[in-house]
FITISE-403381 format. One record per atom (N, C-alpha, C): residue number from 1; residue in three letters; x, y, z. Coordinates in nm, 4 decimals, padded with zeros to 6 digits. Example, Ala and Ser with C-alpha at 12.3 -4.5 7.8 and 13.67 -1.06 7.14 Angstrom:
(pt 1 "ALA" (01.3190 -00.5690 00.7800))
(pt 1 "ALA" (01.2300 -00.4500 00.7800))
(pt 1 "ALA" (01.3200 -00.3300 00.7800))
(pt 2 "SER" (01.2850 -00.2250 00.7080))
(pt 2 "SER" (01.3670 -00.1060 00.7140))
(pt 2 "SER" (01.2900 00.0030 00.7870))
# end
This chain:
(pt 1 "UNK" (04.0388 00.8102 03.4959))
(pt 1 "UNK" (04.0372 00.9017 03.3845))
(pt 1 "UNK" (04.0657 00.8298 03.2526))
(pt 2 "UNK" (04.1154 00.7311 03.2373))
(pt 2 "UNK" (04.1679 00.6570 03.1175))
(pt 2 "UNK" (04.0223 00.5723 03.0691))
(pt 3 "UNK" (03.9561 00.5368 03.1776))
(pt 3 "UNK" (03.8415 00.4680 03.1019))
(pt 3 "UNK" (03.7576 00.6038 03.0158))
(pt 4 "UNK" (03.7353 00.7459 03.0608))
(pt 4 "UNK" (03.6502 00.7925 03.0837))
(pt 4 "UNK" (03.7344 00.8471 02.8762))
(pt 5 "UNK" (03.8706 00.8151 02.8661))
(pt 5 "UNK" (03.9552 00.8644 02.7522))
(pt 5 "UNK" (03.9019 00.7394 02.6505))
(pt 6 "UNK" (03.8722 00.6501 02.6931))
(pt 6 "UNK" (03.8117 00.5384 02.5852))
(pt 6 "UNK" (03.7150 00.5903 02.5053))
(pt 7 "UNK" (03.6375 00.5887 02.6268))
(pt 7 "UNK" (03.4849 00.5829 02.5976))
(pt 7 "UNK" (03.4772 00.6899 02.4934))
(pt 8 "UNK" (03.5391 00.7872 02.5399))
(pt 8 "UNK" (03.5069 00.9432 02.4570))
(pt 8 "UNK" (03.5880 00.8918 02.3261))
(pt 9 "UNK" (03.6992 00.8207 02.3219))
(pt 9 "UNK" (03.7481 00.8155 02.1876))
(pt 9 "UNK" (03.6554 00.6887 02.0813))
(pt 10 "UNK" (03.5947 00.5990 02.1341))
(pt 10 "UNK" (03.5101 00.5343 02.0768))
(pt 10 "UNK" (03.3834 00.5973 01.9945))
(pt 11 "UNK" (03.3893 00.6438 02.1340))
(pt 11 "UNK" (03.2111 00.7501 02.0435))
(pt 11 "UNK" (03.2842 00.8467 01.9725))
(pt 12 "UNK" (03.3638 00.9134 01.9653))
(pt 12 "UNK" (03.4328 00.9963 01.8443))
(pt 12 "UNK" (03.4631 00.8990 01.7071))
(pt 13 "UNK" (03.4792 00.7977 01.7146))
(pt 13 "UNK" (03.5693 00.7025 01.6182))
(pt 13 "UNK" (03.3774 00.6883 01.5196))
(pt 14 "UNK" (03.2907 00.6232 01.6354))
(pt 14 "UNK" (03.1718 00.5493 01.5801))
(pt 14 "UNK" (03.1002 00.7189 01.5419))
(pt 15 "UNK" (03.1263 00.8409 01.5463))
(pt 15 "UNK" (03.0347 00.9726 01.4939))
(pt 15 "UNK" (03.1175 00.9718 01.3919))
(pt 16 "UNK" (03.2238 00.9769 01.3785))
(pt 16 "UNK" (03.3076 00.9992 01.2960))
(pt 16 "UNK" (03.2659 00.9103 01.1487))
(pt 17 "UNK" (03.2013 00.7924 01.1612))
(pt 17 "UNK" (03.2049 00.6814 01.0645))
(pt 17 "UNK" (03.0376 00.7133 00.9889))
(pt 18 "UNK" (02.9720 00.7749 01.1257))
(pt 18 "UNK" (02.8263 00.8080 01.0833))
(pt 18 "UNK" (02.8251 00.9416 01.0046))
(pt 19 "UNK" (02.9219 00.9535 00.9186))
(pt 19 "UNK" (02.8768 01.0226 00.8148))
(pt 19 "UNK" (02.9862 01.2150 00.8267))
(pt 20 "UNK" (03.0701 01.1755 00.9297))
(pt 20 "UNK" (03.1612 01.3221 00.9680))
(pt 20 "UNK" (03.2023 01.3521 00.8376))
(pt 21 "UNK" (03.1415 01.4080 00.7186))
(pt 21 "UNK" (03.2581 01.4701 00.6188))
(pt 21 "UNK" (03.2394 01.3289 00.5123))
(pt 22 "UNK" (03.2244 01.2119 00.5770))
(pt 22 "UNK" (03.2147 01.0929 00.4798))
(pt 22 "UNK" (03.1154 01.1438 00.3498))
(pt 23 "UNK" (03.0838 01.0691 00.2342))
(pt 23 "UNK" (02.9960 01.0281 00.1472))
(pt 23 "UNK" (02.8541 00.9540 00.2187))
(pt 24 "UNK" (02.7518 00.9697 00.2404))
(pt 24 "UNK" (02.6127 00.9867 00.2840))
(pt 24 "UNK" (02.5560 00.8339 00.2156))
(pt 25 "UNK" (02.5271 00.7433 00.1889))
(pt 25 "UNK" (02.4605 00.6408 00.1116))
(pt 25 "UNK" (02.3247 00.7328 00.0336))
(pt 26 "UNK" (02.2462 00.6921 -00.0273))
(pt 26 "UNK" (02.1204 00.7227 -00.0568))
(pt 26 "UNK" (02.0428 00.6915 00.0390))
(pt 27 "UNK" (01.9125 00.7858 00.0214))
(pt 27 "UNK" (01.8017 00.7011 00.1304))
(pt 27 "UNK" (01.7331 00.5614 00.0250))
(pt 28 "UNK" (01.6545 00.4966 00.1022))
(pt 28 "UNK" (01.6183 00.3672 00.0592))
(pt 28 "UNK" (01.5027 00.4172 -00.0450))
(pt 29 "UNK" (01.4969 00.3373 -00.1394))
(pt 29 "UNK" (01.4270 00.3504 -00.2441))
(pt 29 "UNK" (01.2815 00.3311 -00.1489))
(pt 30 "UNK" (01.1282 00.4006 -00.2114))
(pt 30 "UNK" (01.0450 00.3944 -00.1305))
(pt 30 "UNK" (00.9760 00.2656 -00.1444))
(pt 31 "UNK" (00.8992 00.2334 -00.0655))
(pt 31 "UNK" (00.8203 00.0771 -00.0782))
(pt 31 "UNK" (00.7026 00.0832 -00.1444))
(pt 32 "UNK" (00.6222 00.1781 -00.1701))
(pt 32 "UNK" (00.5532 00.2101 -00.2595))
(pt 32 "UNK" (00.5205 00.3337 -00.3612))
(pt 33 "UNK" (00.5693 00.2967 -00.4977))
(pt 33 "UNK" (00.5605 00.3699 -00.5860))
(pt 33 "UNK" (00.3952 00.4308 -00.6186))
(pt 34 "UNK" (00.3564 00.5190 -00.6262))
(pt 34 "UNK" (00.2142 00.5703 -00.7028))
(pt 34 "UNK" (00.2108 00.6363 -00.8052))
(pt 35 "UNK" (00.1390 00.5755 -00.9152))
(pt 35 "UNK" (00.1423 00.6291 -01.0050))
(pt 35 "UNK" (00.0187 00.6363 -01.0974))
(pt 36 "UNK" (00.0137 00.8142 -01.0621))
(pt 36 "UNK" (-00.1324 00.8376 -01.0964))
(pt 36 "UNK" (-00.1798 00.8441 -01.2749))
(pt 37 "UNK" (-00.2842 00.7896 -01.3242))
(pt 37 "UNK" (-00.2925 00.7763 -01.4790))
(pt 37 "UNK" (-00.4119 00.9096 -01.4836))
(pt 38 "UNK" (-00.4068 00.9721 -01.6217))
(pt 38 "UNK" (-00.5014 01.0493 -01.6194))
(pt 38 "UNK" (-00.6420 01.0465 -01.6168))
(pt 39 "UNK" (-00.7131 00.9423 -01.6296))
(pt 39 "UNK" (-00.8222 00.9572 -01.5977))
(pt 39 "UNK" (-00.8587 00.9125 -01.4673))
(pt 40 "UNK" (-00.7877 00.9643 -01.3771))
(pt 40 "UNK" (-00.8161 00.9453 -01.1893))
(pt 40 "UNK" (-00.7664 00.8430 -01.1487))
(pt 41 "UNK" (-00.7374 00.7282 -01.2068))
(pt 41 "UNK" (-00.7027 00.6021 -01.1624))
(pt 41 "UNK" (-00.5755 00.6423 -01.1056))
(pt 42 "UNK" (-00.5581 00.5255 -00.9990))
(pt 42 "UNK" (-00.4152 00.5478 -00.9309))
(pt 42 "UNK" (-00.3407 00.3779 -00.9311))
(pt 43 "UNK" (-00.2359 00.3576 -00.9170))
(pt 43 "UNK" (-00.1797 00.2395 -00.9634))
(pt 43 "UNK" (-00.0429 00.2474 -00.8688))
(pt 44 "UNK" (-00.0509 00.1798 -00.7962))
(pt 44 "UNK" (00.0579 00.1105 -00.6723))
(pt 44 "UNK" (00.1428 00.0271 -00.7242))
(pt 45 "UNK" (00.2798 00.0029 -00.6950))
(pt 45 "UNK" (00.4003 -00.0793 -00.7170))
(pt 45 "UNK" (00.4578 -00.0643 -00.5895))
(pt 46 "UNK" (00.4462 -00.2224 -00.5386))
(pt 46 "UNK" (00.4827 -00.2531 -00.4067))
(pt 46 "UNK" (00.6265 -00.3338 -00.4208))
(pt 47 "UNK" (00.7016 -00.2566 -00.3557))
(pt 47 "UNK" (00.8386 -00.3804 -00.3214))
(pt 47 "UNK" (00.7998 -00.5225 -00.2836))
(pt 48 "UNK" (00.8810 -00.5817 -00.2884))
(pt 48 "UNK" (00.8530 -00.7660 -00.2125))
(pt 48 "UNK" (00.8253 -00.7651 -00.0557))
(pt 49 "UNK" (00.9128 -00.6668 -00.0317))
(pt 49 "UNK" (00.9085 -00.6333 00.1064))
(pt 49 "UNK" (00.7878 -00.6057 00.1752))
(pt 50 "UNK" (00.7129 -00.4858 00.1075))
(pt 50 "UNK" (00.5885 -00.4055 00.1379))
(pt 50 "UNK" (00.4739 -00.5121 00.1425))
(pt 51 "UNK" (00.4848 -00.5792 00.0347))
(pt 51 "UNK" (00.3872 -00.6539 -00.0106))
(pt 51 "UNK" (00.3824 -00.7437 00.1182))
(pt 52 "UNK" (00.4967 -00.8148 00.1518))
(pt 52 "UNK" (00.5003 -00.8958 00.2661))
(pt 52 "UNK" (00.4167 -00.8272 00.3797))
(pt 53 "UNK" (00.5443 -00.7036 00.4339))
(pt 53 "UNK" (00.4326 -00.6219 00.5564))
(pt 53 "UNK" (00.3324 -00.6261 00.5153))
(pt 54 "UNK" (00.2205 -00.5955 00.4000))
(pt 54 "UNK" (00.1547 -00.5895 00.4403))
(pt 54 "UNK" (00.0231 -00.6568 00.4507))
(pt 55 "UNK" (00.0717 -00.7946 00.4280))
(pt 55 "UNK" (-00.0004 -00.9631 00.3591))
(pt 55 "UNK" (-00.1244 -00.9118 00.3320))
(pt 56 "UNK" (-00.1184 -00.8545 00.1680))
(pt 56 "UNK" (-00.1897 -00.8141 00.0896))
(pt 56 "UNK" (-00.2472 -01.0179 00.0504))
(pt 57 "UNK" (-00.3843 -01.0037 00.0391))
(pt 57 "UNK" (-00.4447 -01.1012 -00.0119))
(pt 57 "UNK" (-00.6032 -01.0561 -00.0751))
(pt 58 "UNK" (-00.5753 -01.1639 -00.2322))
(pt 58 "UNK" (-00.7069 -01.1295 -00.3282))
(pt 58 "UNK" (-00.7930 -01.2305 -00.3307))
(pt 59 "UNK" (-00.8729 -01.2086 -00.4466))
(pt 59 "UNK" (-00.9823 -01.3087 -00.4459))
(pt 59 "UNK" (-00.9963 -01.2330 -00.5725))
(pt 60 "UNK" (-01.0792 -01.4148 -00.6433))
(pt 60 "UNK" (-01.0875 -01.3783 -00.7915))
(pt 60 "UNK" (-01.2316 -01.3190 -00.7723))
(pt 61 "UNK" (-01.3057 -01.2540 -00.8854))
(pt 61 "UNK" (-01.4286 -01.1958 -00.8995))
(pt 61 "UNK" (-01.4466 -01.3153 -00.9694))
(pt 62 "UNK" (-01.5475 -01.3747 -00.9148))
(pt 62 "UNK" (-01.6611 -01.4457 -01.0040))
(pt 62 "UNK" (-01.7647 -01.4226 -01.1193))
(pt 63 "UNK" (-01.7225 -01.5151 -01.2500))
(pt 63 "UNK" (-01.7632 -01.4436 -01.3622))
(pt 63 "UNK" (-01.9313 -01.4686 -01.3925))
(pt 64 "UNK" (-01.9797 -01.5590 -01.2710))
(pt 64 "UNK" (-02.0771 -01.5610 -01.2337))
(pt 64 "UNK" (-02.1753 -01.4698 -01.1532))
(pt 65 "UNK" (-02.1169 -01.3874 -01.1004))
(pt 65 "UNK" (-02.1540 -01.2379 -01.0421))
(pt 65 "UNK" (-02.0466 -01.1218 -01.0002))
(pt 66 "UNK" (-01.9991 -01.0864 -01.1366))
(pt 66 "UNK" (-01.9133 -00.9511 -01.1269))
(pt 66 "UNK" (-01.9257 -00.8520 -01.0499))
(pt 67 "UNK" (-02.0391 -00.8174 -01.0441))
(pt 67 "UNK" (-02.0181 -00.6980 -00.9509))
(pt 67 "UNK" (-02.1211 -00.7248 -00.8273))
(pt 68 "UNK" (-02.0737 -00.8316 -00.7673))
(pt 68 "UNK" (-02.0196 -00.8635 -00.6083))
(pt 68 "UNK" (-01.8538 -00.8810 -00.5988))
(pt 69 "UNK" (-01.8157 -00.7933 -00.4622))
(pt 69 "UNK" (-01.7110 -00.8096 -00.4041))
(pt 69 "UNK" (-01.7082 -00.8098 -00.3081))
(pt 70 "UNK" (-01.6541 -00.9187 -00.2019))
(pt 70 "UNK" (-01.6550 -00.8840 -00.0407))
(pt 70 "UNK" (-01.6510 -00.7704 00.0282))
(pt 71 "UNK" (-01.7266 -00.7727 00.1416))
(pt 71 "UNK" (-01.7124 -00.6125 00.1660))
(pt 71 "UNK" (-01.5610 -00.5694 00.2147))
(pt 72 "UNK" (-01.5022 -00.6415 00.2138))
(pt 72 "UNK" (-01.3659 -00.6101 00.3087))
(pt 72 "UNK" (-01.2684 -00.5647 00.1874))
(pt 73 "UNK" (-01.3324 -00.5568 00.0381))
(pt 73 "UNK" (-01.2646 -00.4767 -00.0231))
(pt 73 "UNK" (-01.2493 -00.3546 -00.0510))
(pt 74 "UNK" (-01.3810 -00.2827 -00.0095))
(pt 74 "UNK" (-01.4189 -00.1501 00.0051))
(pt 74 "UNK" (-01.3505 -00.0684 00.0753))
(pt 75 "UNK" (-01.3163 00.0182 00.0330))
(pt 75 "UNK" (-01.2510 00.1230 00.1137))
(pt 75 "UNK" (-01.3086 00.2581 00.0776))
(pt 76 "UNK" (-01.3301 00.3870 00.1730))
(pt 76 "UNK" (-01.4097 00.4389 00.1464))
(pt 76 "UNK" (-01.3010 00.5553 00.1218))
(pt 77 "UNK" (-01.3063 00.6468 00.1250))
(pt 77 "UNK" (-01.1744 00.8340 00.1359))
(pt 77 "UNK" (-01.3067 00.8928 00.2311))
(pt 78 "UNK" (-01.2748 01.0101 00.3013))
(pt 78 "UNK" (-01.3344 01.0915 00.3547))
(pt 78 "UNK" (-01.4198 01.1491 00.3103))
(pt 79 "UNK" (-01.4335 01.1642 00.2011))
(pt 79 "UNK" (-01.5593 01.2212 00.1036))
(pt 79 "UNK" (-01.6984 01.1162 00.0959))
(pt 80 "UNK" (-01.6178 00.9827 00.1356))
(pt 80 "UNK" (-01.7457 00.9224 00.1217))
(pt 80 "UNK" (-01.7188 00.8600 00.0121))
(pt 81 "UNK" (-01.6534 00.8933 -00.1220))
(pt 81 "UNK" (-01.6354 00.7800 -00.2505))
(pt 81 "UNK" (-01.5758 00.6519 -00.1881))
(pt 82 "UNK" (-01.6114 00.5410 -00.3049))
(pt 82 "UNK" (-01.5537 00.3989 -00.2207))
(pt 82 "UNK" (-01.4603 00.4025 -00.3327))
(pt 83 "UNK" (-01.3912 00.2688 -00.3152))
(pt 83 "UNK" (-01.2892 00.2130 -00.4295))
(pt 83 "UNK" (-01.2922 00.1156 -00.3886))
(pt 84 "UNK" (-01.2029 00.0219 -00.4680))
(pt 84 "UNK" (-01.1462 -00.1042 -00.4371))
(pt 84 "UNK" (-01.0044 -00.1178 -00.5309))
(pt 85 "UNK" (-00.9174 -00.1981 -00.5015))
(pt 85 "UNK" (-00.7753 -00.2420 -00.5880))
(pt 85 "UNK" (-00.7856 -00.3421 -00.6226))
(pt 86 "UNK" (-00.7261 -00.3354 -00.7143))
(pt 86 "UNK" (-00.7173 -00.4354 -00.8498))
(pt 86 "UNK" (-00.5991 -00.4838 -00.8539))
(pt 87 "UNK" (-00.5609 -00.6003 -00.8369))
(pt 87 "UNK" (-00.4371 -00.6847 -00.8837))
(pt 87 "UNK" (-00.4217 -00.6476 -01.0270))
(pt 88 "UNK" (-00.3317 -00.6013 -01.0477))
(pt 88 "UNK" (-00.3166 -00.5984 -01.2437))
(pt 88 "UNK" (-00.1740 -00.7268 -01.2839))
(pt 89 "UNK" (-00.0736 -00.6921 -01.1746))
(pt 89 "UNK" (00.0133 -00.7508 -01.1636))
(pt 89 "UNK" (00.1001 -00.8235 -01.0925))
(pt 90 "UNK" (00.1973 -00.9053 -01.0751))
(pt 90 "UNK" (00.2681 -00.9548 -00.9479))
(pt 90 "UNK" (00.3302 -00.7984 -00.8659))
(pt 91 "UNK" (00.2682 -00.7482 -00.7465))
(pt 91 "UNK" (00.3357 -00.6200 -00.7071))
(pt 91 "UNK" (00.2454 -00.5050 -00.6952))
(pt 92 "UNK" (00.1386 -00.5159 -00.8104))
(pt 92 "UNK" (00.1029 -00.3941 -00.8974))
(pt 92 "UNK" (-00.0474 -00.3964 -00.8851))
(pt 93 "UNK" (-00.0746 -00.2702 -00.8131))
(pt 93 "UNK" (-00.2377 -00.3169 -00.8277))
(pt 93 "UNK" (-00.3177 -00.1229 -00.8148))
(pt 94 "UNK" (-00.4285 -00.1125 -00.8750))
(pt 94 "UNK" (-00.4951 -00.0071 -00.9536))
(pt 94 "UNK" (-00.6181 00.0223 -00.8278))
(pt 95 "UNK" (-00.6085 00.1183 -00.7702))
(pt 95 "UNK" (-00.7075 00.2071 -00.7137))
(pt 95 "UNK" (-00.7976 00.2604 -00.8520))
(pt 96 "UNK" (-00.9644 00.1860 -00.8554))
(pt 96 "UNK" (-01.0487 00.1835 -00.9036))
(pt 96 "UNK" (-01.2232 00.2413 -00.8467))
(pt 97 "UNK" (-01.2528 00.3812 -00.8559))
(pt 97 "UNK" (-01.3743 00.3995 -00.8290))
(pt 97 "UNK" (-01.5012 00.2878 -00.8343))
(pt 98 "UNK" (-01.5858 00.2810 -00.7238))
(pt 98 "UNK" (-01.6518 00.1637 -00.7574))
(pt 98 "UNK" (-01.8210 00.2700 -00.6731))
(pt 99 "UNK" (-01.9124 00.1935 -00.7220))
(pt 99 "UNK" (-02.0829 00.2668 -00.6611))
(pt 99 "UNK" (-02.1122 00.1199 -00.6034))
(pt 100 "UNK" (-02.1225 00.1580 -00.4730))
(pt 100 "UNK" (-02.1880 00.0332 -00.3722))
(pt 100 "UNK" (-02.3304 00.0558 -00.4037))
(pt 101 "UNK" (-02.4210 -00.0180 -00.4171))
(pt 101 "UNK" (-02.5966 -00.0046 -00.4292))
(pt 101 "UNK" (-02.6308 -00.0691 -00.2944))
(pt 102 "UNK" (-02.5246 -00.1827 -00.2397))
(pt 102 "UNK" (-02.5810 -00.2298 -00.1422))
(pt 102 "UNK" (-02.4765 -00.3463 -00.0504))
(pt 103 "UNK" (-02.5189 -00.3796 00.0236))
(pt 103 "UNK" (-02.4580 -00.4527 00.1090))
(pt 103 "UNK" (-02.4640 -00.5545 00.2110))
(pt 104 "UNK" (-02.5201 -00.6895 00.1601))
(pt 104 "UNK" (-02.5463 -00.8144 00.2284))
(pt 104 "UNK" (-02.4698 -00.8954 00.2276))
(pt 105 "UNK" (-02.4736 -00.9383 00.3504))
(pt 105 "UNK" (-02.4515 -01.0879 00.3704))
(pt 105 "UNK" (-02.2857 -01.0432 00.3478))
(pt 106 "UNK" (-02.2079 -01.0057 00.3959))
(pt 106 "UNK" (-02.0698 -00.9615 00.3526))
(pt 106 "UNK" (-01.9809 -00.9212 00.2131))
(pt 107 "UNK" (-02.0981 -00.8883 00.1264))
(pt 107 "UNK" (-02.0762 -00.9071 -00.0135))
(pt 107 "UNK" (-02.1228 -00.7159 -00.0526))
(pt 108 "UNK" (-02.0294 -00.6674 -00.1139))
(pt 108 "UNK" (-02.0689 -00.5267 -00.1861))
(pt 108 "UNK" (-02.1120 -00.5800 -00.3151))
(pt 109 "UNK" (-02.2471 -00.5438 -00.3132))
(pt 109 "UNK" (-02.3281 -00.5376 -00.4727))
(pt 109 "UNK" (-02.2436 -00.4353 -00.4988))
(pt 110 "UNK" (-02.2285 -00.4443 -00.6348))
(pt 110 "UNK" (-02.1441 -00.2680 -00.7088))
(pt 110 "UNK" (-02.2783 -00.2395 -00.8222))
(pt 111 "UNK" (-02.2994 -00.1253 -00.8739))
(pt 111 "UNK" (-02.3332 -00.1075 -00.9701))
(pt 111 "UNK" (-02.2777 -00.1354 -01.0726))
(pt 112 "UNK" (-02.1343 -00.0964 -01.1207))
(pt 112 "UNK" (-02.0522 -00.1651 -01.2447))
(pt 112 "UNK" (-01.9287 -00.2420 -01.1742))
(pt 113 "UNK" (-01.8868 -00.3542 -01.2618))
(pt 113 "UNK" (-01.7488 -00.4021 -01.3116))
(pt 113 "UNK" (-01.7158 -00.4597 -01.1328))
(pt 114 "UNK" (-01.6014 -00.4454 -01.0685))
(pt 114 "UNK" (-01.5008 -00.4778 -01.1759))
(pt 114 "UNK" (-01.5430 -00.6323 -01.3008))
(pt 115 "UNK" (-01.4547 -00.6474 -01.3898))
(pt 115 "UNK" (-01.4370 -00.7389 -01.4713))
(pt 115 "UNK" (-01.4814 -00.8408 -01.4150))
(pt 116 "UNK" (-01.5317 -00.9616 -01.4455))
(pt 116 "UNK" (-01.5196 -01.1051 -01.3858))
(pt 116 "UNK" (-01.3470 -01.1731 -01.4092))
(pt 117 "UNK" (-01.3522 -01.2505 -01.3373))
(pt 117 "UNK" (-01.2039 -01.2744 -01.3564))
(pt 117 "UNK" (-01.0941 -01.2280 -01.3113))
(pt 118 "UNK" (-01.1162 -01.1056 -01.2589))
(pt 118 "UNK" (-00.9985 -01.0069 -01.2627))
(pt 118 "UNK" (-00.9671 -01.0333 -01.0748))
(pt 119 "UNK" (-00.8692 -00.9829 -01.0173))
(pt 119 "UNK" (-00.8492 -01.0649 -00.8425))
(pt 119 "UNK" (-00.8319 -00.9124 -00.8260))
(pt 120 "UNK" (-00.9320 -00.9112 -00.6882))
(pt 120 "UNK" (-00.9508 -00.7926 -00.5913))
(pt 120 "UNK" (-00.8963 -00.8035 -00.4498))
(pt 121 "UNK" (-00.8190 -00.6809 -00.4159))
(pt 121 "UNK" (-00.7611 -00.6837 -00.2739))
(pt 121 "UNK" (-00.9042 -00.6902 -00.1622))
(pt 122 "UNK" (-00.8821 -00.7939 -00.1098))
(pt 122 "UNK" (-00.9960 -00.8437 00.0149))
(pt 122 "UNK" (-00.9306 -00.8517 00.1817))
(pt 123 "UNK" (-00.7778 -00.8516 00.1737))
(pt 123 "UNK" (-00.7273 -00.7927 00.2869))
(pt 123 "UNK" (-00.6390 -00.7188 00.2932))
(pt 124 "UNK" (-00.6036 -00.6142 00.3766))
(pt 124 "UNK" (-00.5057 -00.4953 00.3347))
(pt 124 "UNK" (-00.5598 -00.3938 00.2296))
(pt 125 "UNK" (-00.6909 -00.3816 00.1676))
(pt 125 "UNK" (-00.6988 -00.2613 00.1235))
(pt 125 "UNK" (-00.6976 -00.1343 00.1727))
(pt 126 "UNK" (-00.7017 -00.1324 00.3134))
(pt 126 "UNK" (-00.6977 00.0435 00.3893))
(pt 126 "UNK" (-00.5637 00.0181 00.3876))
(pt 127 "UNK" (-00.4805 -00.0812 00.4232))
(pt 127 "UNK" (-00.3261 -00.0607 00.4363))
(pt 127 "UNK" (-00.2550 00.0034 00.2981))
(pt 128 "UNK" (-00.3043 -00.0543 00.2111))
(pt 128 "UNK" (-00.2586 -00.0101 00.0583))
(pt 128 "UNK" (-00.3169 00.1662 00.0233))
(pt 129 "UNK" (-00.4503 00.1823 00.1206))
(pt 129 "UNK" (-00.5074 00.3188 00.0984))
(pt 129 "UNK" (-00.3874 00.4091 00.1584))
(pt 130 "UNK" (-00.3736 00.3685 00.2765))
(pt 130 "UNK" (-00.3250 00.4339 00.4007))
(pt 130 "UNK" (-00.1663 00.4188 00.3092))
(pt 131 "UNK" (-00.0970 00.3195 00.2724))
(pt 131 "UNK" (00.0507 00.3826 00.2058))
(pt 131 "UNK" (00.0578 00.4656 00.1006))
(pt 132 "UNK" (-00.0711 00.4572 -00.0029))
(pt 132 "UNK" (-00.1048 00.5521 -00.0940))
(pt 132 "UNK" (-00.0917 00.6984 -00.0497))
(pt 133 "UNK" (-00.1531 00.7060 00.0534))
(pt 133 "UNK" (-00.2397 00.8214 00.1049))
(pt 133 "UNK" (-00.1182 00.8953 00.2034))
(pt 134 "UNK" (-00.0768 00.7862 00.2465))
(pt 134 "UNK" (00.0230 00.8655 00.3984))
(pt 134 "UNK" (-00.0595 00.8954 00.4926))
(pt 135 "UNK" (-00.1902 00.8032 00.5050))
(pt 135 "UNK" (-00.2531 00.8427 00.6181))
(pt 135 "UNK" (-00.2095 00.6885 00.7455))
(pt 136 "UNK" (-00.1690 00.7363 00.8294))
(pt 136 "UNK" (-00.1847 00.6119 00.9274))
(pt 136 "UNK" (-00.0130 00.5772 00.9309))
(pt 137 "UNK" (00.0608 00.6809 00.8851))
(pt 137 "UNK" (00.2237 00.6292 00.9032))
(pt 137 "UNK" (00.3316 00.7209 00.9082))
(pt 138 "UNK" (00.4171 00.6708 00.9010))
(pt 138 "UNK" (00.5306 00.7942 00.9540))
(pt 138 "UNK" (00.5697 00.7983 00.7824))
(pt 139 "UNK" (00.5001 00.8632 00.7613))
(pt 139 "UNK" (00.5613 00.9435 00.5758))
(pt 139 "UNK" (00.5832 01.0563 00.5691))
# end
């Protein structure tokens, strides 16, 4: 009976610490911020963390043919519109409407932009959709 008086006073001691009457911490700040601009654009701020999970990697647009982007930047929504993300910043990157015309050789022709110069998400863009979106996670 004395072991059986431990045990029960341990797990009383360790409920007791998980929050009985205590002060609560905050929940964790989220890993990705969204923040929608008014003309439709949407704009992501990823923790260091997030960014890690989710080995986000770009590629510059060539100012030699702008509007090619690998296809693995495309991401489509259920409607069928595509997009692609835009690095703007270390962290920070812009959900951008884009018109595919076509698609060879692993390369999305776009009708416009993006910019030359500018670095496009080429892996992890459904992951960045999908944390945007809350589709594909426990959100």
């Amino acid at each position: 009976m004395t072991g059986l008086r431990v045990a029960l006073g341990v797990a009383c001691i360790t409920l007791a610490s998980c929050g009985g009457g205590a002060a609560q911490a905050a929940p964790p700040a989220p890993a990705v911020e969204v923040e929608e601009e008014g003309d439709g654009r949407v704009t992501l701020v990823l923790t260091e963390d997030a960014a890690e999970r989710l080995a986000l990697e770009t590629s510059l647009v060539p100012s030699a043919a702008p509007h090619g982007v690998p296809e693995s930047a495309v991401v489509y929504d259920a409607a069928g519109h595509a997009w692609i993300y835009l690095e703007r910043a270390s962290l920070t990157y812009a959900r951008e409407a884009v018109e595919v015309v076509e698609v060879a050789a692993g390369t999305a022709v776009l009708a416009h932009g993006p910019p030359a110069n500018s670095r496009v998400v080429v892996v992890g863009a459904m992951e960045l959709y999908g944390a945007e979106t809350g589709i594909g996670g426990d959100h």
